[in-house]
MARSE-61259 format. One record per residue (C-alpha): residue number from 1; x, y, z. Coordinates in Angstrom, 3 decimals. Layout:
N
> pos:east:north:up
> NUM:X:Y:Z
...
//
This chain:
613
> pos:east:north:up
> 1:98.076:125.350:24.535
> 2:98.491:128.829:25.769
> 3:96.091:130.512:27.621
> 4:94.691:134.195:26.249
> 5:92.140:137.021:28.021
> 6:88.483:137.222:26.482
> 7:86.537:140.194:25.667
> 8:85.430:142.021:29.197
> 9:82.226:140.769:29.655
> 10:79.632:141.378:32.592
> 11:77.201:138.905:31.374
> 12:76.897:135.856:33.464
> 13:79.615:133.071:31.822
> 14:79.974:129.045:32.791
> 15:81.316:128.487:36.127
> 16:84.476:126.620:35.896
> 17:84.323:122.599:37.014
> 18:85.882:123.353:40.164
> 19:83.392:125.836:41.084
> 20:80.575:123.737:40.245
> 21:81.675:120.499:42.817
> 22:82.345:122.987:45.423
> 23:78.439:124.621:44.769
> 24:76.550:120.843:44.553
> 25:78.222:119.820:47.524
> 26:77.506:122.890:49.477
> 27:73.685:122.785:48.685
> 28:73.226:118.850:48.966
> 29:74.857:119.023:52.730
> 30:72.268:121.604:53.330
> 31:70.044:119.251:55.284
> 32:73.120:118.356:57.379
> 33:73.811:121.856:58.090
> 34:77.668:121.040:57.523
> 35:79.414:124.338:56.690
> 36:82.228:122.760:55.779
> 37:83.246:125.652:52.925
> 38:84.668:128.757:55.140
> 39:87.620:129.241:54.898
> 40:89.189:131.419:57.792
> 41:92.764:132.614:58.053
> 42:94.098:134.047:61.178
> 43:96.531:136.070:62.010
> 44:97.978:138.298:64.832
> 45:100.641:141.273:64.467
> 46:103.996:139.961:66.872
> 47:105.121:142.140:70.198
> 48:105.630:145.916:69.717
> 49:104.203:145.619:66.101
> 50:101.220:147.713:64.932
> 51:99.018:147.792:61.536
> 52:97.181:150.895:60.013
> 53:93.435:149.717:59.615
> 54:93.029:152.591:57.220
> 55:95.647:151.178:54.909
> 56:94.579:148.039:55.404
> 57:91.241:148.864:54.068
> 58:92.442:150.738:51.156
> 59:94.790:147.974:49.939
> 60:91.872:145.259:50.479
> 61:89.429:147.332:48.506
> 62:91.999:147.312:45.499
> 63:92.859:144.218:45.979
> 64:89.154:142.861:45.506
> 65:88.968:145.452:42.322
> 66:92.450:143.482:41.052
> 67:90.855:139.523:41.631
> 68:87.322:139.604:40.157
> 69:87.129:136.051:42.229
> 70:86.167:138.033:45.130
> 71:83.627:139.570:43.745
> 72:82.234:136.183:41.686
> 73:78.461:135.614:42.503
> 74:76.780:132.218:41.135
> 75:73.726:131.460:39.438
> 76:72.633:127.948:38.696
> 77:70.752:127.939:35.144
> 78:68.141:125.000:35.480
> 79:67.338:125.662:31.676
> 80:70.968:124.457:30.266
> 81:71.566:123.140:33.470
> 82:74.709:124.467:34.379
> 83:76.027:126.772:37.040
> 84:77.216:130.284:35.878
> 85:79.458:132.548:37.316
> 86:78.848:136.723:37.323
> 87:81.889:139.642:38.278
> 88:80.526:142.432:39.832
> 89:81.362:145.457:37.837
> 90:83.491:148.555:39.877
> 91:80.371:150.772:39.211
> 92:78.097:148.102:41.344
> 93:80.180:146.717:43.977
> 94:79.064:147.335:46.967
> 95:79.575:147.241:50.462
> 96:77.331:144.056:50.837
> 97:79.981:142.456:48.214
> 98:83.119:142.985:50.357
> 99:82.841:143.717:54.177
> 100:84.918:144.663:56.993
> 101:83.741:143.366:60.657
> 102:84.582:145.042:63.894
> 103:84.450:143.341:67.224
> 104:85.565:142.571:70.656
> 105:86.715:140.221:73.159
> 106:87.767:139.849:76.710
> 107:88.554:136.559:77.488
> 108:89.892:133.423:76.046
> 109:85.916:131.745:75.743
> 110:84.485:134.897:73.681
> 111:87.400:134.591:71.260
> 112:86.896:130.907:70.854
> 113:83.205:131.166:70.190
> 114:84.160:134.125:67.390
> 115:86.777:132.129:65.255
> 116:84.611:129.281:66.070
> 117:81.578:131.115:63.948
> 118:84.263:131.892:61.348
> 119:84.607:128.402:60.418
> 120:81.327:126.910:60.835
> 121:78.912:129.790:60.003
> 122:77.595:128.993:56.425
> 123:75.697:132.109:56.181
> 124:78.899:134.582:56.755
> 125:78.659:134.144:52.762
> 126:76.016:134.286:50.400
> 127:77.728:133.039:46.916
> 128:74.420:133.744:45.099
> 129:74.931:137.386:45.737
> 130:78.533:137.209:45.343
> 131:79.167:137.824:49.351
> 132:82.872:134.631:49.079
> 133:84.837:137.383:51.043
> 134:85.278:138.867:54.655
> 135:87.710:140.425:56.746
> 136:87.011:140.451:60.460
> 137:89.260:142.456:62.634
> 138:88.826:141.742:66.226
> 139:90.047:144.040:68.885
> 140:91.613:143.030:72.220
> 141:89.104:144.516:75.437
> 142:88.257:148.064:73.123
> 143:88.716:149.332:69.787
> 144:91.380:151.076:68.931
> 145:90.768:154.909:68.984
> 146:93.960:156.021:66.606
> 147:92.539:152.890:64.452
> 148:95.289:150.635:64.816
> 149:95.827:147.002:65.131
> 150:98.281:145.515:67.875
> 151:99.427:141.889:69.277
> 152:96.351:141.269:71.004
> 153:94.153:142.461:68.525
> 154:93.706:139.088:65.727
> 155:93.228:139.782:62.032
> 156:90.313:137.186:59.602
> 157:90.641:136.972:56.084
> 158:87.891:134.400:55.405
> 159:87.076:133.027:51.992
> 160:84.522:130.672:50.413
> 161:85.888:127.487:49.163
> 162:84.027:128.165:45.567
> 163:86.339:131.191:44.662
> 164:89.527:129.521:46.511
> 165:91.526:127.306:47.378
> 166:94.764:127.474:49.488
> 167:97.817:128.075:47.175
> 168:95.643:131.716:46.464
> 169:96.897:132.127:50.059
> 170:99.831:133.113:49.248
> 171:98.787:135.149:46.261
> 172:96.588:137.509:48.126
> 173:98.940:138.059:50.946
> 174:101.832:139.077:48.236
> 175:98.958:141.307:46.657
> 176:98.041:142.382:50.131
> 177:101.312:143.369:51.056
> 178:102.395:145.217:47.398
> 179:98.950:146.993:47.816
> 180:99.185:148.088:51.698
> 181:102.940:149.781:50.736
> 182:101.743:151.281:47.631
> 183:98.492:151.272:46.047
> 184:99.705:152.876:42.924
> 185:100.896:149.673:42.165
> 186:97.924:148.820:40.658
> 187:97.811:149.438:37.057
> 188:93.877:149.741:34.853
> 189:95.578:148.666:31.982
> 190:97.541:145.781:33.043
> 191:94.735:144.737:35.514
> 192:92.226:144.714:32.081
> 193:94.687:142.349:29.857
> 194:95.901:139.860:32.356
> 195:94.553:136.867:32.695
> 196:91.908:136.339:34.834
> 197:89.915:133.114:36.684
> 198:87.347:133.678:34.143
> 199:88.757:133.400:31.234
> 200:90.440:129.519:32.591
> 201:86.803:128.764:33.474
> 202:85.801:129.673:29.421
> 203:88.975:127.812:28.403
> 204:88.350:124.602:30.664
> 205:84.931:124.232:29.016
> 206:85.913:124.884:25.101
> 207:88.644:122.457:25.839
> 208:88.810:119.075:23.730
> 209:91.307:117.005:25.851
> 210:90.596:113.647:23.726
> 211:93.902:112.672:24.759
> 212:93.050:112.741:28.569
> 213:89.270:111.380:28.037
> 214:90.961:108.168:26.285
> 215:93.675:108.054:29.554
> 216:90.960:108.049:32.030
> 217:88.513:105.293:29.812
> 218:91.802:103.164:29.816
> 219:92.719:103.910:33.490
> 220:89.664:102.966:34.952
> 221:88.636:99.996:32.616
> 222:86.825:96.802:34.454
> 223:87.293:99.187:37.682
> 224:84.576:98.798:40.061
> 225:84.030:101.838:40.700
> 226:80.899:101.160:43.504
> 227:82.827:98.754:45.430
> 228:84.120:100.266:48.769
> 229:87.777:98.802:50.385
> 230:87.011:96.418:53.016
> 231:88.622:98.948:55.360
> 232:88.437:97.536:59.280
> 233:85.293:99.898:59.909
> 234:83.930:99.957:63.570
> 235:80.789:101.306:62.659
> 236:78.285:101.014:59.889
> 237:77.957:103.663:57.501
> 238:75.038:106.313:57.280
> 239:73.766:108.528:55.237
> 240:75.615:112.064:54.476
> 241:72.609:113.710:56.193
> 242:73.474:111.944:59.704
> 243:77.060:112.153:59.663
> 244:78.897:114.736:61.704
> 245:81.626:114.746:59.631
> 246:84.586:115.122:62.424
> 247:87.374:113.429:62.116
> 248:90.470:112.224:63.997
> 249:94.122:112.118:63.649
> 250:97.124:110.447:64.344
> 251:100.675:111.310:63.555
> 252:104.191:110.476:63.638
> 253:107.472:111.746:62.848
> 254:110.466:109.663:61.024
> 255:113.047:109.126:62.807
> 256:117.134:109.866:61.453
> 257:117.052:106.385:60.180
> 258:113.876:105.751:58.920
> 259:114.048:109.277:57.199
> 260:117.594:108.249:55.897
> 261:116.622:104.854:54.646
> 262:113.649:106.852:52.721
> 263:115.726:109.328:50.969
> 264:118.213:106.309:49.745
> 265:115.160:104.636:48.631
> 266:113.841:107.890:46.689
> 267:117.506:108.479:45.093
> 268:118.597:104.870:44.064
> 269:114.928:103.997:42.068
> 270:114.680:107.550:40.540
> 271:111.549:108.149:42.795
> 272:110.392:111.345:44.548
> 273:109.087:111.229:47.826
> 274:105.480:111.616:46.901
> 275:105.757:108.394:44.900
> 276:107.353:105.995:47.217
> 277:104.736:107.259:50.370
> 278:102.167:106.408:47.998
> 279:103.844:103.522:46.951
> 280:103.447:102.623:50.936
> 281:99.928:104.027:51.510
> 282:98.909:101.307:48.476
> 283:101.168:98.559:50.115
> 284:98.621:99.319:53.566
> 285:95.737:99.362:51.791
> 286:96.515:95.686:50.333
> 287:97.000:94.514:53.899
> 288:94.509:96.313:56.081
> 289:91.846:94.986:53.126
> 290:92.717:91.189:53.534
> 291:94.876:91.045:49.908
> 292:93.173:93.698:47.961
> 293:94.848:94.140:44.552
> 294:93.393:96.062:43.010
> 295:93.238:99.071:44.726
> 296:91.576:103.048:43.625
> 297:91.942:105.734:46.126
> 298:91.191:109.697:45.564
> 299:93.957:112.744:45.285
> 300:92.938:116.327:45.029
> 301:95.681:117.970:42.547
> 302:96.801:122.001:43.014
> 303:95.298:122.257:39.430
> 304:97.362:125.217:37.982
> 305:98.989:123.581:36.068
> 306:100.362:126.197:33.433
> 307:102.621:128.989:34.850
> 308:100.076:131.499:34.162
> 309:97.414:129.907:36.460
> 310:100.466:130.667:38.963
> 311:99.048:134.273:39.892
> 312:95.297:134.266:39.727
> 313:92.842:133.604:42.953
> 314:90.694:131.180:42.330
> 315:89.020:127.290:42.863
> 316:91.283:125.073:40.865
> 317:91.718:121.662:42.799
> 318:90.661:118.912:40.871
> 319:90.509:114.964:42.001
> 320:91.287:112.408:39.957
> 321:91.323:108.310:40.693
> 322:94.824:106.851:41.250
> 323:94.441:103.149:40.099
> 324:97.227:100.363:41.674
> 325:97.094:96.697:40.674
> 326:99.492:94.222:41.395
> 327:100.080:90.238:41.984
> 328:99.991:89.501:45.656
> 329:103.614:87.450:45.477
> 330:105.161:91.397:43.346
> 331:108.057:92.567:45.526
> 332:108.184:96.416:47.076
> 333:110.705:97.794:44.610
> 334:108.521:96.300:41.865
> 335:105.099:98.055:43.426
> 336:107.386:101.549:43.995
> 337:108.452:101.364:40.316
> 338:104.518:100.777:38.972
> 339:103.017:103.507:41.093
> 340:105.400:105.773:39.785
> 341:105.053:104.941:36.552
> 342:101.148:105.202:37.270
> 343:101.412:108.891:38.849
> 344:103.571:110.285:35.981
> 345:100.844:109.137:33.488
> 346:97.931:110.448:35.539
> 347:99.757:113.624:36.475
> 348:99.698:114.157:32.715
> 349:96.083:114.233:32.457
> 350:95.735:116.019:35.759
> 351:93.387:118.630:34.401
> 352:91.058:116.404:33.261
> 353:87.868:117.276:35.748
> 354:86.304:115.062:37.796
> 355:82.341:115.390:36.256
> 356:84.148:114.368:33.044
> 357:85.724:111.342:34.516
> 358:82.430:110.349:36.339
> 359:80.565:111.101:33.405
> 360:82.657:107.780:31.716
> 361:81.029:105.678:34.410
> 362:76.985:106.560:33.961
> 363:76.179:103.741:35.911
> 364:78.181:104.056:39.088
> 365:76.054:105.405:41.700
> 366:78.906:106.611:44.291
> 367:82.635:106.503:42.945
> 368:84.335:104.896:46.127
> 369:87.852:106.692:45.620
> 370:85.968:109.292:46.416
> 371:86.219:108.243:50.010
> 372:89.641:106.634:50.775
> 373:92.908:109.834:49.653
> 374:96.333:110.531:49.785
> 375:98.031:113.607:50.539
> 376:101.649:114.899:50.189
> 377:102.670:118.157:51.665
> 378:106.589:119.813:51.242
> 379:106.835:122.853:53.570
> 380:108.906:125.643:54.475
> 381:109.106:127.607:57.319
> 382:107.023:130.380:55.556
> 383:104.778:127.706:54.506
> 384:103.489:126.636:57.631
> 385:101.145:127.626:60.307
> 386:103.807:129.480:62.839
> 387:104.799:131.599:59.731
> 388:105.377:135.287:59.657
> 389:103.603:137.341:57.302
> 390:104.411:140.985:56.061
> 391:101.717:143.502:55.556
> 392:103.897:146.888:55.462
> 393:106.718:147.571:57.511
> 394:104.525:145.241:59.687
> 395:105.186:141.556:60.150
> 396:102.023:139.042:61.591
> 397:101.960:135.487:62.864
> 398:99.535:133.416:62.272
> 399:97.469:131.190:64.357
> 400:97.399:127.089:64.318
> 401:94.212:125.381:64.061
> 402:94.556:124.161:68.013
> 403:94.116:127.390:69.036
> 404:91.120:127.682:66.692
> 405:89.130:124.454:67.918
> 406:89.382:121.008:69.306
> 407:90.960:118.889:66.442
> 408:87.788:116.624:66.881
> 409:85.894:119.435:65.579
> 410:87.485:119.902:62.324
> 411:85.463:118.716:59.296
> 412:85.961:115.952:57.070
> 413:84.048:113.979:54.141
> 414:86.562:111.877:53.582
> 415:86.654:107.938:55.436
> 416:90.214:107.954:55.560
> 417:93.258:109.881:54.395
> 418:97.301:109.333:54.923
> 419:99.174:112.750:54.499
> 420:102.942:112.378:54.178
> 421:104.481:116.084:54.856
> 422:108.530:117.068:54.017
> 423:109.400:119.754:56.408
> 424:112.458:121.368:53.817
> 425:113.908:123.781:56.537
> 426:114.546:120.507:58.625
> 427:114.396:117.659:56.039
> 428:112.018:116.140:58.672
> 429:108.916:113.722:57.270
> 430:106.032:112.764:59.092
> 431:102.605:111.140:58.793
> 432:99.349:111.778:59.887
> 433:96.282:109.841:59.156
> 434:92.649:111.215:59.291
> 435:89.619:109.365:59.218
> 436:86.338:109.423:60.403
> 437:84.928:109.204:63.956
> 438:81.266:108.350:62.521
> 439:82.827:105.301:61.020
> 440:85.978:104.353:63.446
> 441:86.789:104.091:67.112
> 442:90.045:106.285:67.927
> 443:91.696:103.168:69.474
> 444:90.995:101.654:65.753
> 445:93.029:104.754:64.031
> 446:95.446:104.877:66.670
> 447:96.456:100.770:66.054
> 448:96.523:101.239:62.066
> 449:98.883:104.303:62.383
> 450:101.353:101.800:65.117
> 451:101.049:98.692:61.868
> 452:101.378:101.709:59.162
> 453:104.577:102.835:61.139
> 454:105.848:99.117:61.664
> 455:105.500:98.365:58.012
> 456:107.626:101.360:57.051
> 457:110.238:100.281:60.176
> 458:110.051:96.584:58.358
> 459:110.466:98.302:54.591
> 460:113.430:100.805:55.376
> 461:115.501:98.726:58.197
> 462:118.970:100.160:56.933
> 463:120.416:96.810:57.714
> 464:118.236:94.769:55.857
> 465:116.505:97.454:53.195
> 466:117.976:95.440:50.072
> 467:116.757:92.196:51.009
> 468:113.111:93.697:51.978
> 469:112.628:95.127:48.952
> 470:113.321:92.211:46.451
> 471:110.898:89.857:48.837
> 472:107.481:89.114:48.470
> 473:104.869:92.237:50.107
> 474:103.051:89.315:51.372
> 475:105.714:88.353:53.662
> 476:105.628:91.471:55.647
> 477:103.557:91.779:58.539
> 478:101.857:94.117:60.500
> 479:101.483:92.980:63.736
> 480:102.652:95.317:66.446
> 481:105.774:93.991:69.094
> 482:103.035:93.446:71.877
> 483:101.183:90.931:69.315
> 484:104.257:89.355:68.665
> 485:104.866:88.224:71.885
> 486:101.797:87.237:72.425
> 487:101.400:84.569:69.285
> 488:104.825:83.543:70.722
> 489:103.831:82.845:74.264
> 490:100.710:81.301:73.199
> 491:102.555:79.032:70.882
> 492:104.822:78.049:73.300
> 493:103.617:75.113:74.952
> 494:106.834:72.675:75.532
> 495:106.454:71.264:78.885
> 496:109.816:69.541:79.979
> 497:109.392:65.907:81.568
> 498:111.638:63.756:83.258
> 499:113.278:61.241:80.933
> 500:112.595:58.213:82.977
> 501:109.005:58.910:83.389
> 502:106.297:56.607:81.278
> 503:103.301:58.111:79.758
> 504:101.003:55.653:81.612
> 505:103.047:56.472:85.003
> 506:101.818:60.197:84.322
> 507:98.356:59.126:84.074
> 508:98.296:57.289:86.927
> 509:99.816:60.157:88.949
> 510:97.355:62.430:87.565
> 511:94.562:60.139:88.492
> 512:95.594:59.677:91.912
> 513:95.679:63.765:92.505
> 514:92.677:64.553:90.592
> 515:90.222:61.170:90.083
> 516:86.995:63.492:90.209
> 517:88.139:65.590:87.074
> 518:87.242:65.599:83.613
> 519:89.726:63.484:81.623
> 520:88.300:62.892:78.142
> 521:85.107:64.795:76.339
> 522:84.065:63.950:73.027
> 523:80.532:65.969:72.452
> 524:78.317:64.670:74.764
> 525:80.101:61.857:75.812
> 526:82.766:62.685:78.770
> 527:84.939:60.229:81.613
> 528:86.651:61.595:84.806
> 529:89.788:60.164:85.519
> 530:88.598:57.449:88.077
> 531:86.354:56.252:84.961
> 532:88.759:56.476:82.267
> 533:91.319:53.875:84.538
> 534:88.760:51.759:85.137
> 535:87.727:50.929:81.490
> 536:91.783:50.657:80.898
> 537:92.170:48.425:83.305
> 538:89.302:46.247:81.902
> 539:91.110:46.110:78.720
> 540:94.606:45.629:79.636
> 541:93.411:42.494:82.139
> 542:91.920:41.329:78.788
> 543:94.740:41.733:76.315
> 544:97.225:40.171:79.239
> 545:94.527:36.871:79.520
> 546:92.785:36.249:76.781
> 547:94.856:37.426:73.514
> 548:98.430:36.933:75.680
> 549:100.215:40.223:74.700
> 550:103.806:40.615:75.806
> 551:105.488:43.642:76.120
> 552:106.951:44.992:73.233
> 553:104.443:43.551:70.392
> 554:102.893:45.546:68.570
> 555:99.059:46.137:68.762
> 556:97.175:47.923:65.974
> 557:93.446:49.619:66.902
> 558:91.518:50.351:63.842
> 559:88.378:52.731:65.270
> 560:87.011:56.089:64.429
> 561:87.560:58.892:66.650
> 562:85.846:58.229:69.864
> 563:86.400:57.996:73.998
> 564:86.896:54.084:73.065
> 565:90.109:55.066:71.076
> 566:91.758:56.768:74.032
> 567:90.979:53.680:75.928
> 568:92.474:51.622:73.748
> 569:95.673:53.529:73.751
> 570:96.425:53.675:76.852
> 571:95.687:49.808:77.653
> 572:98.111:48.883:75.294
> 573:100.748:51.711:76.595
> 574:99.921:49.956:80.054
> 575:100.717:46.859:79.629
> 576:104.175:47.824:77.336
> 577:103.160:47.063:74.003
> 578:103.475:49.373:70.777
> 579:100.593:50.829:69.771
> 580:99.724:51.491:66.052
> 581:96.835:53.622:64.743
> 582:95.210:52.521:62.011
> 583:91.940:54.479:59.817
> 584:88.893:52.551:59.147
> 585:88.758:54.881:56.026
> 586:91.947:53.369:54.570
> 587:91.771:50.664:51.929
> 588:91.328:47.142:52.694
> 589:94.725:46.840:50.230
> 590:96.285:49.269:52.609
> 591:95.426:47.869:55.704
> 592:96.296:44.350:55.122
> 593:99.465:45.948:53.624
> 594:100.036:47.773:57.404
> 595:99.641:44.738:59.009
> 596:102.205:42.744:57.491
> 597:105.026:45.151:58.107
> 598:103.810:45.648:62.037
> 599:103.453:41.794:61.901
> 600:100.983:42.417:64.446
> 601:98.668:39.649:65.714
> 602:96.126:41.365:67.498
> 603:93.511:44.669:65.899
> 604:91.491:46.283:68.406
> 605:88.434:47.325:66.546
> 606:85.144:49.197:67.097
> 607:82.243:46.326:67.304
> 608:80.002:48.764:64.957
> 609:82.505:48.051:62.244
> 610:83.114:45.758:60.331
> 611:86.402:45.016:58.049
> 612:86.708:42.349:56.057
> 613:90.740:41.385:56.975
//
């Protein structure tokens, strides 16, 4: 399928799938008051840099003319029921469309409180009258009278979600740059025939994909779709209206070994690294859910995926269900091999949207997968958040998130998520996992990113990788070293005794040093010590007299579990004969059958029963 421009039209045209999850979910988290859709960018020009505001504002105003995204206003039409998507025309854009903001600061508070309004002010934009983009240039103490920006002075481009996502980051910033060094770079005629977000918005919908509605039927077949993963929640779950939506995170690096014994893994099974960390994020999931095995969790996908979606701004991420199952007793290498085999077959039918897949399931109320997602990130240098940008002759850094807000502050819909990123410039992985503070404690995340770490320690052990890998996932654990040695003191109860010392000698011993304390209890039934002698004295005086026991014959007591069998066992320990248990609940066959090889002469028995011998 190749993709081809439309007719120019002004008229208001289908919004594209993308564009229409982002605009629900906006308006139904209206009564939360979540802005959870801004989209702020900062940056900063470096020490003894500068950067023309004039040129700036030229190159941004022909840069909006050049992406008709930014200049996109939405429309929901309640009579076909479907939300539509209008470009402003160059003869009525105005200012209102596309603004510049001005401001100050003077200390370290004011600027917090300004980039803190960048990200969580939902009415900076107004998609309904096509207000998705702002730039916000804030000055250091004063404005700049020669209208120039320096390294105290911080630089905004802010976006709605609905017209983009974060690979047209790096679009705009390569049209920014072109642009700011030479607007005549931009060409009328080329600008009119390329292909534009609109016309992959007409496309999506006149699309057929039978192929990819039949994967997804298949994919998800007997799935239920409703049922959440027993995750180990701390709190219970409310409504999207009373949840703040923060989040917390916990991360990790690999270290040289683990890393090493991960990139063997990856090159030896034909895997890439995205497919063996899910392959682990699955194998977590199956553990931290008591044995789950059949397992659906959430991925947003980039979504361009033809190389002419490469260079347009726009809202393409889609999410689609990745489906695991597997036998509890399947070894790792087995599990790495079928998620891999499961991610090449879904990446296929990536573009399939989401409404479409839902729209398979009419009777699922909430699709769970929804709520649990995986992430994979592979960075550069000029990739990241420390990066340096070029605008001109004029090179800008731009500013993490920390310096932003309090990472307890950032927004999140999701329950949980496990990110694996690939630093390339140092061949470094790490993990981070985000989840939920309205639904977890942090000491709760913090403990399940330790087990998620000692799992992958367990997995990729260079010394004993091979043999993990062919063994059953049930026999790895996740218990931490500190829980370890706990089980193992706690099951370490070997007492050493001297050789030469009787049990009844030991009783006695203990009797004399503690004859007030509770020997025996048996529900409400209980003897101290002093009590417990007594009665075996009472019965060894007996057995001695009246039934003539000698040491070393063998007496049997047949009685249910009582104080009166302890009793019993000890009299006949006392007096040095063997002592055989036998069950009232045995057999009569059996019993008489017991007797004759013990050739014993003498049963004690409870008086409530009675056995016919």
């Amino acid at each position: 399928m190749r993709f081809s421009t439309f007719r120019l039209k002004t008229d208001p045209t289908p919004a594209s799938f993308a564009q229409t999850r982002v605009w629900l979910a906006e308006n139904k988290s209206e009564e939360a008051q979540i802005p959870i859709f801004n989209m702020p960018f900062i940056y900063r020009p470096i020490y003894n840099q500068t950067l023309s505001i004039r040129q700036l504002r030229r190159a941004l105003s022909f840069l909006v003319l050049k992406h008709q995204s930014l200049r996109t206003s939405f429309i929901f039409d309640s009579h076909q029921n479907l939300l539509m998507q209008q470009i402003t025309t160059e003869e009525n854009l105005h200012e209102n469309a596309f603004s510049i903001i001005e401001s100050t600061y003077e200390t370290e508070n004011q600027l917090n409180h300004i980039l803190k309004n960048e990200k969580y002010n939902r009415d900076l934009f107004n998609p309904n009258q096509g207000v998705v983009f702002r730039c916000h240039i804030i000055y250091h103490k004063r404005r700049s009278l020669d209208d120039i920006l320096s390294h105290q002075d911080l630089l905004i481009f802010n976006f709605h979600h609905v017209i983009f996502d974060f690979p047209s980051m790096k679009i705009f910033l390569r049209d920014l740059n072109q642009l700011y060094t030479n607007v005549q770079l931009f060409n009328d005629e080329q600008h009119a025939t390329s292909l534009r977000y609109l016309d992959y918005a007409m496309i999506e919908h006149e699309m057929a994909m039978i192929g990819a509605k039949m994967f997804w039927f298949d994919a998800l077949h007997n799935c239920d779709l409703d049922q959440r993963l027993p995750l180990p929640y701390d709190r219970h779950r409310l409504t999207n209206v009373h949840r703040s939506h923060n989040r917390i995170s916990i991360s990790f690096d690999f270290n040289q070994d683990l890393s090493q014994a991960f990139y063997l893994f990856t090159s030896s099974n034909s895997l890439s690294l995205e497919q063996l960390g899910l392959a682990c994020y699955f194998l977590f999931l199956h553990k931290i859910t008591n044995g789950q095995t059949d397992l659906c969790i959430g991925m947003n996908i980039d979504g361009r995926y033809k190389h002419e979606l490469k260079s347009i701004i726009g809202m393409f991420v889609n999410t689609i269900p990745l489906r695991c199952q597997f036998h509890s007793n399947t070894s790792f290498s087995q599990l790495s091999s079928s998620v891999s085999e499961m991610m090449i077959n879904s990446m296929k039918y990536s573009y399939f949207p989401l409404q479409y897949i839902l729209n398979q399931h009419p009777t699922v109320s909430h699709a769970a997968f929804l709520d649990i997602s995986f992430q994979y990130l592979s960075l550069m240098n000029n990739d990241t958040e420390n990066n340096i940008i070029l605008i001109g002759n004029s090179q800008l850094s731009s500013l993490p998130d920390s310096i932003q807000m309090n990472e307890n502050d950032m927004i999140n819909q999701l329950d949980f998520l496990l990110s694996i990123r690939h630093d390339l410039d140092r061949n470094q992985l790490s993990c981070e996992i985000h989840a939920s503070v309205d639904l977890f404690h942090s000491e709760t995340i913090i403990t399940l990113t330790q087990r998620f770490h000692t799992m992958l320690c367990q997995l990729f052990s260079l010394k004993q990788t091979s043999h993990r890998m062919d063994r059953s996932i049930d026999e790895l654990s996740l218990r931490l070293e500190d829980e370890r040695l706990l089980i193992q003191s706690m099951n370490n109860t070997q007492t050493s005794y001297s050789c030469s010392t009787c049990i009844h000698h030991e009783f006695v011993c203990r009797v004399m040093a503690h004859p007030q304390k509770l020997s025996v209890e048996l529900d409400d039934q209980c003897l101290t010590y002093c009590e417990l002698l007594y009665y075996v004295q009472l019965l060894s005086i007996r057995l001695l007299n009246e039934y003539h026991v000698n040491p070393g014959d063998v007496v049997c007591q047949c009685v249910e579990r009582s104080i009166s069998m302890f009793v019993g066992m000890l009299s006949i320990i006392m007096i040095g004969g063997s002592y055989c248990p036998l069950s009232p609940r045995d057999p009569r066959n059996r019993l008489q059958h017991l007797l004759q090889q013990t050739q014993s002469d003498c049963v004690l028995v409870d008086s409530k029963l009675w056995i016919p011998w």
